[in-house]
C-alpha positions in Angstrom: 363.3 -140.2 265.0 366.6 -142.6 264.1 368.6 -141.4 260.8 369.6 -144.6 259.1 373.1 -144.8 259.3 373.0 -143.0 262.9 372.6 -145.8 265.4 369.6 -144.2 267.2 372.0 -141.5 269.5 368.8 -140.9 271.1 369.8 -137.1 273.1 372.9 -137.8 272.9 373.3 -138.4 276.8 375.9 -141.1 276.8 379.1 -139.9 276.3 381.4 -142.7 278.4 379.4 -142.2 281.9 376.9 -145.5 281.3 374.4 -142.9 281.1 373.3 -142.8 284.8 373.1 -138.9 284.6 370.8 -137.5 282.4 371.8 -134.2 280.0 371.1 -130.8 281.0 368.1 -129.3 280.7 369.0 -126.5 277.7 365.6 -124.5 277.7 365.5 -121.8 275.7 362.2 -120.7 276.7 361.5 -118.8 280.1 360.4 -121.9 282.4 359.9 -122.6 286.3 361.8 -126.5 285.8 363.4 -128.2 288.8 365.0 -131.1 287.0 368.2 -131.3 285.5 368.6 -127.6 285.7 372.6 -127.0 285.2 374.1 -123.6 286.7 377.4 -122.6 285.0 378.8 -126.3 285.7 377.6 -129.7 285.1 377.9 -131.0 288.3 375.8 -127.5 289.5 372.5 -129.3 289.3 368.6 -128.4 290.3 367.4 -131.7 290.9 364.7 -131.4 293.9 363.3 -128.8 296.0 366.1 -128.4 298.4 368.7 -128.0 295.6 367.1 -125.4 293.8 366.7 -123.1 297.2 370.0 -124.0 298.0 370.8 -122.6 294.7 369.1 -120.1 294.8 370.7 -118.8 297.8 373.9 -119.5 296.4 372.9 -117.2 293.2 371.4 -114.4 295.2 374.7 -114.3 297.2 376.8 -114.1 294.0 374.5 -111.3 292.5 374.9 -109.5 296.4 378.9 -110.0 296.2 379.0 -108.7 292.7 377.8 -105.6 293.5 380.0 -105.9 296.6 383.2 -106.0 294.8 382.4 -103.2 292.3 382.3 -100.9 295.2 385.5 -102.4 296.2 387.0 -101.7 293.0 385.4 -98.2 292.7 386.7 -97.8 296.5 390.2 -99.1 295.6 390.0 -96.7 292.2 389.0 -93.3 294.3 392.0 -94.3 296.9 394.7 -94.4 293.5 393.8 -91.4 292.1 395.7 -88.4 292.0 394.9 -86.0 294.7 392.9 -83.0 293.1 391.2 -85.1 290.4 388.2 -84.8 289.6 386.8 -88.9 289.4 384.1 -89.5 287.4 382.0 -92.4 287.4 380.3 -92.2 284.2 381.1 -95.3 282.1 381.7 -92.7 279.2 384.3 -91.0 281.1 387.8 -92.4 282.2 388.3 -92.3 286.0 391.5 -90.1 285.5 393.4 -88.9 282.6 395.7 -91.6 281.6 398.5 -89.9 281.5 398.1 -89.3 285.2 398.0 -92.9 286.2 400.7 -94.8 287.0 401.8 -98.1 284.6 401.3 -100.5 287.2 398.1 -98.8 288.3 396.6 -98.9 285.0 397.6 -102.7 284.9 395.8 -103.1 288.0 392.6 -101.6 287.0 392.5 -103.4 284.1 393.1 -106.6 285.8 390.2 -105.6 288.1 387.8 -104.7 285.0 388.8 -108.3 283.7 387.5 -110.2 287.2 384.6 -108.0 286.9 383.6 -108.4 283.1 384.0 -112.5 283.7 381.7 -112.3 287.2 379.0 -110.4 285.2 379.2 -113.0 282.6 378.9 -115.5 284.8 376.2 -113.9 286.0 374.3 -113.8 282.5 374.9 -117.4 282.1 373.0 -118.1 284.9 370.3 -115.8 283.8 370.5 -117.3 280.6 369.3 -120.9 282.0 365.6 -118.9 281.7 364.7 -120.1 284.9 362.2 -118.1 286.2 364.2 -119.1 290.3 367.2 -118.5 289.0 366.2 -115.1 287.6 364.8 -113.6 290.5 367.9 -115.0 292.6 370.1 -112.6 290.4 367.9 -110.0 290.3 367.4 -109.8 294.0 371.4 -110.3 294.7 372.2 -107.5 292.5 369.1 -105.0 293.8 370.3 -106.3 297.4 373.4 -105.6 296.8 373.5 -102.6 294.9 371.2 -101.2 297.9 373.7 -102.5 300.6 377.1 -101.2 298.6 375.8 -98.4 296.0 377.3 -94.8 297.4 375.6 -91.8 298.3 376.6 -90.0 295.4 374.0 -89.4 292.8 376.7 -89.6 289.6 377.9 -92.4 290.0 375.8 -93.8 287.5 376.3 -97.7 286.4 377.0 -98.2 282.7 375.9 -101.5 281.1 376.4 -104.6 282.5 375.9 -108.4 281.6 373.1 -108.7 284.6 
């Protein structure tokens, strides 16, 4: 329905590109859609069949490397730490006393927990399209990969994460 005064802006799909591309779908619903499904950036489109397995591929691989660089992280954490410290995994516990870690370490880590917090985000955003593909393409990266990278040890417990 046109406002008067409003010009009929329609959905708001032309914004200075003649309108040849039509807006993202923004459901906010769970749904199965293959059309105009945007991942993350605009030009990351489901449009067919062939684009959403190829994304979904690409998704499941992101979810799989996730989990493959916390155990990198976790690796590179165990390898800084103090010798004789006890290293705790618990996301309620610090992985060494602070006061036992080196300045640049520290900055390290956090840079590391940064990288990490903004890959899990990403993550959620893609889980937030509520596409029921691109769902089970994060799911199964992140069970894949926490299968392939997840250690031996029974503490080392994840704490919450965006997916």
């Amino acid at each position: 329905m046109d406002m008067p005064g409003h010009g009929g802006h329609g959905g708001h799909g032309d914004h200075g590109d003649g309108g040849s591309r039509p807006m993202c779908a923004m459901n906010m619903a769970f749904n199965w859609s293959t059309e105009n499904v945007c991942v993350l950036f605009d030009f990351w489109r489901v449009n067919s069949n062939t684009s959403l397995v190829l994304t979904c591929a690409a998704v499941f691989l992101l979810g799989y490397l996730y989990e493959l660089a916390r155990a990198g992280v976790r690796g590179w954490e165990k390898s800084h730490a103090p010798s004789g410290t006890l290293v705790s995994t618990s996301s309620s516990t610090p992985l060494v006393g602070t006061d036992a870690i080196r300045n640049d370490i520290r900055w390290k880590r956090a840079l590391f927990y940064g990288l990490l917090v903004a890959y899990s985000y990403s993550l959620m955003l893609i889980f937030m399209t509520y596409n029921g593909f691109l769902i089970l393409a994060v799911i199964g990266g992140a069970v894949t990969g926490h299968y392939a990278y997840s250690s031996d040890e029974w503490g080392s417990v994840r704490g919450a994460n965006c997916h």
